[in-house]
NUPAMI-325237 format. One record per atom (N, C-alpha, C): x, y negated, z negated; residue in three letters; atom name. Coordinates in Angstrom, 1 decimal, m for minus. Layout:
<nodes>
- x | y | z | code | site
- X | Y | Z | ALA | CA
...
</nodes>
This chain:
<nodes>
- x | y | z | code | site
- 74.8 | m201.5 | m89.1 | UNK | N
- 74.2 | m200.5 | m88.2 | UNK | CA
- 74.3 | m201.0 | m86.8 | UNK | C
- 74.6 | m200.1 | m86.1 | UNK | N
- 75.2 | m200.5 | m84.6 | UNK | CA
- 73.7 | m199.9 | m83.9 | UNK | C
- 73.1 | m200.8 | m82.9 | UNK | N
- 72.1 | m200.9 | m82.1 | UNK | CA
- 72.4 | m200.1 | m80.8 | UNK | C
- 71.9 | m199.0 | m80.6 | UNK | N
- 72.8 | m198.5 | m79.2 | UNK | CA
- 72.0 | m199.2 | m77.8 | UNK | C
- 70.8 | m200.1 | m77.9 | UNK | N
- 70.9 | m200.7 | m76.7 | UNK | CA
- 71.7 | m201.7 | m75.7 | UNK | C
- 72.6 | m201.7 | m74.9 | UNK | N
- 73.4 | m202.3 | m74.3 | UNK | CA
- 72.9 | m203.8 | m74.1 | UNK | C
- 73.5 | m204.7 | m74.8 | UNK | N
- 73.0 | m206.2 | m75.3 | UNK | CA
- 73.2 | m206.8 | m73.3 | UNK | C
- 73.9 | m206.2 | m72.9 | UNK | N
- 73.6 | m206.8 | m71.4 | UNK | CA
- 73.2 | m206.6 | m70.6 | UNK | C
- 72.1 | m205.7 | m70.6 | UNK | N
- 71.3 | m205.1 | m70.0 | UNK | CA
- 69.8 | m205.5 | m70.5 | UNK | C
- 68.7 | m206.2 | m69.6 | UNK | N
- 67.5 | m206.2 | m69.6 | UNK | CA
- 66.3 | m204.6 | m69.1 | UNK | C
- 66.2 | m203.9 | m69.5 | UNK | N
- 65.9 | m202.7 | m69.0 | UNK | CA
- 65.0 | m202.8 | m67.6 | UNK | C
- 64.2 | m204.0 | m68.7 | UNK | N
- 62.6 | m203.8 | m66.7 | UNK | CA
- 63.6 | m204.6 | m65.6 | UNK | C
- 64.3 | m205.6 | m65.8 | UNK | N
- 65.1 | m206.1 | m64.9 | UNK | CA
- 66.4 | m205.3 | m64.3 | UNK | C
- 67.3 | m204.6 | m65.2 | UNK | N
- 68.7 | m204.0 | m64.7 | UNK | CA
- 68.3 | m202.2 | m64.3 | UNK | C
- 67.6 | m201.9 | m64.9 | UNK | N
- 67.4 | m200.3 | m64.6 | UNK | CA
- 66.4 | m200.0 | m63.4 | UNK | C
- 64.9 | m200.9 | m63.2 | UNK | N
- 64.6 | m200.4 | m62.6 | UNK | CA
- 64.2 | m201.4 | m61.5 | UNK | C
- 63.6 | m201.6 | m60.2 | UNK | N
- 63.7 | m202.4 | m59.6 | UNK | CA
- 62.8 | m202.9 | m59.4 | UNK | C
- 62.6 | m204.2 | m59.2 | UNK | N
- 61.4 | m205.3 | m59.2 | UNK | CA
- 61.1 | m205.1 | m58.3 | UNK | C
- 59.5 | m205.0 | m57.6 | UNK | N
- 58.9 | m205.3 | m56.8 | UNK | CA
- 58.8 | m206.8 | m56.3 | UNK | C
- 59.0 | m207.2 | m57.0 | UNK | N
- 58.3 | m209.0 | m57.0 | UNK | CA
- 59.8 | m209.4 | m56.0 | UNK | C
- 60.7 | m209.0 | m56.0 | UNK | N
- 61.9 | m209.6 | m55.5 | UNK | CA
- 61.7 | m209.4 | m54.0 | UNK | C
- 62.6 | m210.1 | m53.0 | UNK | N
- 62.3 | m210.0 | m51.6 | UNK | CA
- 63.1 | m208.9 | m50.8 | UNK | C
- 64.0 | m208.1 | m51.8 | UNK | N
- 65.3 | m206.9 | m51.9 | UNK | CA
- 64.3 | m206.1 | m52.0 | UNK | C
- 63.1 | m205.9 | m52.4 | UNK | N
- 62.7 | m204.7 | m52.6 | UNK | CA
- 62.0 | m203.7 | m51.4 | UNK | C
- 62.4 | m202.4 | m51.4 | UNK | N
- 61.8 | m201.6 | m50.6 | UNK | CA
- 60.9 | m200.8 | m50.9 | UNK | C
- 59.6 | m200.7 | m51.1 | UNK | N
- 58.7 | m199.9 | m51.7 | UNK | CA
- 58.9 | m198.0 | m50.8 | UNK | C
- 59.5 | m198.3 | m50.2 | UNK | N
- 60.3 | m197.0 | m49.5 | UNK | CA
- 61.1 | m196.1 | m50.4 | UNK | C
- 61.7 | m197.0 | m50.9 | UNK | N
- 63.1 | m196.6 | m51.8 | UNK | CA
- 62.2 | m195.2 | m53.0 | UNK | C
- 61.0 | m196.0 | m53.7 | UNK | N
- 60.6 | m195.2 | m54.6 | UNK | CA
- 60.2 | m194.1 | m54.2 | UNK | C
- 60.5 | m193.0 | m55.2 | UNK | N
- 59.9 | m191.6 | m54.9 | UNK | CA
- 58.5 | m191.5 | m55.1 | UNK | C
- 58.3 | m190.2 | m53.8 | UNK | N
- 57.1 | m190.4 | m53.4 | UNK | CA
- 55.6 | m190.3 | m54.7 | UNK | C
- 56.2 | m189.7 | m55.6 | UNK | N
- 55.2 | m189.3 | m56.5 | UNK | CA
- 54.8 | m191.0 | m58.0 | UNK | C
- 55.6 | m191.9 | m57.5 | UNK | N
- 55.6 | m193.3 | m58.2 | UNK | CA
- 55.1 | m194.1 | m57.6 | UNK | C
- 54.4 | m194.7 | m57.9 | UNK | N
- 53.8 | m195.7 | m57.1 | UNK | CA
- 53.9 | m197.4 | m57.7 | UNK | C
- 53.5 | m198.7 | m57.2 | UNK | N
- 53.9 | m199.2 | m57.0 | UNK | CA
- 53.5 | m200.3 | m58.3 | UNK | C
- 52.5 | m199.9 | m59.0 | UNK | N
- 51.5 | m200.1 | m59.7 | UNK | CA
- 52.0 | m199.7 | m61.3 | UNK | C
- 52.4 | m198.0 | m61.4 | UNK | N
- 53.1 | m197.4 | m62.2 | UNK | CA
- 54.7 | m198.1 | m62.2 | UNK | C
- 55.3 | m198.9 | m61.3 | UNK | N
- 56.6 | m199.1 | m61.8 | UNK | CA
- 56.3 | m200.4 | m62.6 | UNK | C
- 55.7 | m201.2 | m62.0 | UNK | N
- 55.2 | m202.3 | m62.6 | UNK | CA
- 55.0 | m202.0 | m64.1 | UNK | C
- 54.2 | m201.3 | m64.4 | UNK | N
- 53.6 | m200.8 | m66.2 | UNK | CA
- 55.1 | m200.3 | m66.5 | UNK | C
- 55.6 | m199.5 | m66.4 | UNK | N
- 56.9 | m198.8 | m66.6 | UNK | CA
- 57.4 | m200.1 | m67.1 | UNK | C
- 58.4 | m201.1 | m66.1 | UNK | N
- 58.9 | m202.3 | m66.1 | UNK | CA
- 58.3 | m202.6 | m67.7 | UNK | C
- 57.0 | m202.9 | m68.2 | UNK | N
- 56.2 | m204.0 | m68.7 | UNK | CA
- 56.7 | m203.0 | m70.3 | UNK | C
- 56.5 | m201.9 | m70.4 | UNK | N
- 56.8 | m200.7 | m71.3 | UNK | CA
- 58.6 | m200.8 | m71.5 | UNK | C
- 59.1 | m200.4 | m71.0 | UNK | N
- 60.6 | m200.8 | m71.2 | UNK | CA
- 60.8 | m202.2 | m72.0 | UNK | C
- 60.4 | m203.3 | m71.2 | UNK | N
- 60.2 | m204.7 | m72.1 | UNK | CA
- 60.2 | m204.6 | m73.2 | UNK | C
- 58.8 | m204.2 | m73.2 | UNK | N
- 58.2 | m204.4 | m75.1 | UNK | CA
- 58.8 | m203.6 | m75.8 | UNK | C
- 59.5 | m202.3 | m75.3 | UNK | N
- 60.5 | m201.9 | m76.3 | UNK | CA
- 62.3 | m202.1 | m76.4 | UNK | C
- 62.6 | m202.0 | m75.3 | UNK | N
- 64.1 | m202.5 | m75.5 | UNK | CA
- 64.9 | m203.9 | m75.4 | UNK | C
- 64.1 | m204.9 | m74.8 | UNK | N
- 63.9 | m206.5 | m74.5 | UNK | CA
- 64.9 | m206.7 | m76.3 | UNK | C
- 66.4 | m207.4 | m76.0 | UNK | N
- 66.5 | m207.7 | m77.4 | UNK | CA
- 66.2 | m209.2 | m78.0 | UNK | C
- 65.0 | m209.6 | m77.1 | UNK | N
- 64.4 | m210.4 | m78.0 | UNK | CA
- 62.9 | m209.9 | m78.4 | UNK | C
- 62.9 | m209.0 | m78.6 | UNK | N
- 61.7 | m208.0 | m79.0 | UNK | CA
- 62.0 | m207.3 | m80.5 | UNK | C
- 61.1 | m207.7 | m81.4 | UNK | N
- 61.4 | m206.4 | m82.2 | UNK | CA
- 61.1 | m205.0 | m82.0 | UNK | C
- 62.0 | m204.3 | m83.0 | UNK | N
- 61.5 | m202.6 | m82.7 | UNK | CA
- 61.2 | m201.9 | m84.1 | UNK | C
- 61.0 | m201.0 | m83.5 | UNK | N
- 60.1 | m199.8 | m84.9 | UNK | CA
- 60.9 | m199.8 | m86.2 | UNK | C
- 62.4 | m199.8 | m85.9 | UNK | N
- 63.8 | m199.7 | m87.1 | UNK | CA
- 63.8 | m201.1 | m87.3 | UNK | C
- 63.6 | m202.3 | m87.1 | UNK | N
- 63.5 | m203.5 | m87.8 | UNK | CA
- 64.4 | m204.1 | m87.5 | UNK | C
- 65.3 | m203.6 | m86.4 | UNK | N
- 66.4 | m204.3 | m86.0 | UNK | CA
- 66.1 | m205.3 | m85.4 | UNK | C
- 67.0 | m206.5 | m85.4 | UNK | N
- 66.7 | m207.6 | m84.6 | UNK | CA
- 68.1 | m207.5 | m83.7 | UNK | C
- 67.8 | m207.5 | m82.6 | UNK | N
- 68.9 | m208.0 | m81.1 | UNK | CA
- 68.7 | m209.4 | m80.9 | UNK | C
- 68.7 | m210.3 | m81.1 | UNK | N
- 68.6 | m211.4 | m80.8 | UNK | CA
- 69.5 | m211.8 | m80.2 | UNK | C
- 70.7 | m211.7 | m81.2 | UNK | N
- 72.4 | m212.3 | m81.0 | UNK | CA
- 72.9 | m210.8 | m80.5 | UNK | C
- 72.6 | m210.0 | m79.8 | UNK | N
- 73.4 | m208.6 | m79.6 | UNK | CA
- 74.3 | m208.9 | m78.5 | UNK | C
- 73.7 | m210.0 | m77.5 | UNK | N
- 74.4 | m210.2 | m76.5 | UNK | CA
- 75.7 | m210.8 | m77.0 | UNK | C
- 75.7 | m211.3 | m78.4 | UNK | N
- 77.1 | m211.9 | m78.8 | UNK | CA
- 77.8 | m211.1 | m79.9 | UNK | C
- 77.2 | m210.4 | m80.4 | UNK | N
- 77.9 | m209.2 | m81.2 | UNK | CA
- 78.2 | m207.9 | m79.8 | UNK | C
- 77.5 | m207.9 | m79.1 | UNK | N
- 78.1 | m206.6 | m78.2 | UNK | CA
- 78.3 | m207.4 | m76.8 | UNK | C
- 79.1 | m208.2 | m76.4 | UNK | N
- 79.1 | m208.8 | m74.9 | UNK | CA
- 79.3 | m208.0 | m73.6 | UNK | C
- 79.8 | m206.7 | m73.9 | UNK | N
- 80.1 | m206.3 | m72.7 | UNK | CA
- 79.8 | m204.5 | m73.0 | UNK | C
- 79.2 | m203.8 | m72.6 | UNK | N
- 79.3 | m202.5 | m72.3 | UNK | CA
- 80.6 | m201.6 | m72.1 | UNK | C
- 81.8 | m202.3 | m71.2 | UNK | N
- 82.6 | m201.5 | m71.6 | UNK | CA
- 83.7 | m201.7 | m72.0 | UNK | C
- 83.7 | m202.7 | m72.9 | UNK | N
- 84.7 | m203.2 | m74.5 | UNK | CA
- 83.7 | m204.0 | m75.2 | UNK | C
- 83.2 | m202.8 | m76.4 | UNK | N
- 82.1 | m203.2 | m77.6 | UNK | CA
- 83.3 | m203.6 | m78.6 | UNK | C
- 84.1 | m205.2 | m78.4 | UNK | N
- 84.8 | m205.2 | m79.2 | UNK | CA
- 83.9 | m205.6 | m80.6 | UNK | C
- 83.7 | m204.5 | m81.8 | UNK | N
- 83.4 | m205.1 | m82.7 | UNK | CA
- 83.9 | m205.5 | m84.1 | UNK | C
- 83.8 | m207.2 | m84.8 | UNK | N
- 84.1 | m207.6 | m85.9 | UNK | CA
- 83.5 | m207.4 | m86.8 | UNK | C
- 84.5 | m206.7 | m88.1 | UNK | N
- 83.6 | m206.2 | m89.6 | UNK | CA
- 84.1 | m207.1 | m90.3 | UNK | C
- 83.9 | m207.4 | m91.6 | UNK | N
- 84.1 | m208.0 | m92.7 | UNK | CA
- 85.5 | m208.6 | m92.9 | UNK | C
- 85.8 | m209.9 | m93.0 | UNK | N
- 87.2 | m210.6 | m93.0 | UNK | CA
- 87.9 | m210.1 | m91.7 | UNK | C
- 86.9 | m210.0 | m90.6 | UNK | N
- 87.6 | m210.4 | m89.2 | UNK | CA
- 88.3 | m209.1 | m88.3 | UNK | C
- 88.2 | m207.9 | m89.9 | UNK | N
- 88.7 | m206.2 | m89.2 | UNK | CA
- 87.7 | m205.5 | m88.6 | UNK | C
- 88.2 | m204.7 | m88.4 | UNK | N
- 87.4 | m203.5 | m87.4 | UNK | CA
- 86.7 | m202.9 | m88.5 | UNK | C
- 84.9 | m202.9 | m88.0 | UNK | N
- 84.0 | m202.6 | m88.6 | UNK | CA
- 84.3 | m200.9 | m89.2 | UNK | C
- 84.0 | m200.3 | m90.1 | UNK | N
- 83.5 | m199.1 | m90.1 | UNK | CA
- 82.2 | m198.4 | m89.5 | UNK | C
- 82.2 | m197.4 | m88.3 | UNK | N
- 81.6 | m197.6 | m87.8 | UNK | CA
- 80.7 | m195.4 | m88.0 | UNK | C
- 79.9 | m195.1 | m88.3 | UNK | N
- 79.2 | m194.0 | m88.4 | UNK | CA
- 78.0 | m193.5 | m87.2 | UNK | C
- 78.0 | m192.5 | m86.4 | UNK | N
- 77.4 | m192.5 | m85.3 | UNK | CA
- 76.2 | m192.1 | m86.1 | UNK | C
- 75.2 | m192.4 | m85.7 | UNK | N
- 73.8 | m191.3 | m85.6 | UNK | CA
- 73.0 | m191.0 | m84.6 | UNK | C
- 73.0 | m190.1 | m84.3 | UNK | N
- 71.9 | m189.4 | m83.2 | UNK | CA
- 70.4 | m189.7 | m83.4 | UNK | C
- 69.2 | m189.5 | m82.7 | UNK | N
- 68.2 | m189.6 | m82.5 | UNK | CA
- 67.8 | m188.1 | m81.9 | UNK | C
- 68.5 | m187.1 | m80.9 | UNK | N
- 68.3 | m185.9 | m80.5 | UNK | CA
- 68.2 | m184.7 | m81.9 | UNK | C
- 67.3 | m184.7 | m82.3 | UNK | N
- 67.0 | m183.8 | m83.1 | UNK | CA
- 67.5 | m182.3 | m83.0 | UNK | C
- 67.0 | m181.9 | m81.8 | UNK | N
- 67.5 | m180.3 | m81.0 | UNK | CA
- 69.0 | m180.2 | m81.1 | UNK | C
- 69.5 | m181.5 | m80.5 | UNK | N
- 71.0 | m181.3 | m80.7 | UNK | CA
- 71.7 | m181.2 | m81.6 | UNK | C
- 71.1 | m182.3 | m82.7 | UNK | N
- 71.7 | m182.3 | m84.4 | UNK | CA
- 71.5 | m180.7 | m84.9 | UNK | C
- 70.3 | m180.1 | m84.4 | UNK | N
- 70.2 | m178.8 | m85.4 | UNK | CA
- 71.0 | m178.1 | m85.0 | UNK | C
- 71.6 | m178.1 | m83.6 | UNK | N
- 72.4 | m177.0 | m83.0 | UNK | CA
- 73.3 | m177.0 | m83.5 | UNK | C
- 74.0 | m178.3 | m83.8 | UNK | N
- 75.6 | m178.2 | m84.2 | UNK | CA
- 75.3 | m178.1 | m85.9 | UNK | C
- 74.3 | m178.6 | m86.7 | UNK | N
- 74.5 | m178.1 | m87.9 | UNK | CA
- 74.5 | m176.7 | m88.0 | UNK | C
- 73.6 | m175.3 | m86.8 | UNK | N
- 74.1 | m174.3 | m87.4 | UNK | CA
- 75.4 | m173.9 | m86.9 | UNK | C
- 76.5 | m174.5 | m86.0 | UNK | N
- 77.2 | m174.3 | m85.1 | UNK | CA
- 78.4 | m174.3 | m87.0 | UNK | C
- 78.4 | m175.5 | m87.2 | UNK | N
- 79.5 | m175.9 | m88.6 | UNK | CA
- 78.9 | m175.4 | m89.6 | UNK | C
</nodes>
């Protein structure tokens, strides 16, 4: 089962921006966020996508940074060294139903 979170990416670190750092502009943030809420945000992203965190599906990311190293060549190895078989699945519900009545 393929983890769609990007093993090189820390979410509270790479997505949104630290206050604590000396780069930061509390300017930058839109007006309706404050500085308090990004912080909690930050701390929320963690506990769920951090792949040294478990999650709800029981996946472990531990090693994801070495099974998926780079974002844009997910070169992945399956069984005796070939190319995995690989099956997408969605999480957008709305969208799944659309195209099951679409086929």
């Amino acid at each position: 089962m393929l983890d769609s979170n990007p093993a090189h990416c820390q979410f509270n670190n790479d997505v949104f921006p630290d206050p604590a750092s000396s780069a930061f502009d509390p300017g930058s943030l839109p007006s309706d966020l404050t500085v308090d809420e990004l912080l909690k945000s930050r701390h929320i992203m963690y506990k769920i996508f951090s792949p040294s965190n478990p999650n709800k599906e029981g996946l472990d990311r531990r090693n994801l940074a070495e099974l998926l190293p780079s974002a844009s060549e997910p070169k992945l190895v399956g069984p005796g060294r070939k190319a995995p078989y690989i099956s997408v699945v969605g999480h957008d519900a709305e969208t799944f139903a659309q195209k099951d009545r679409i086929g």
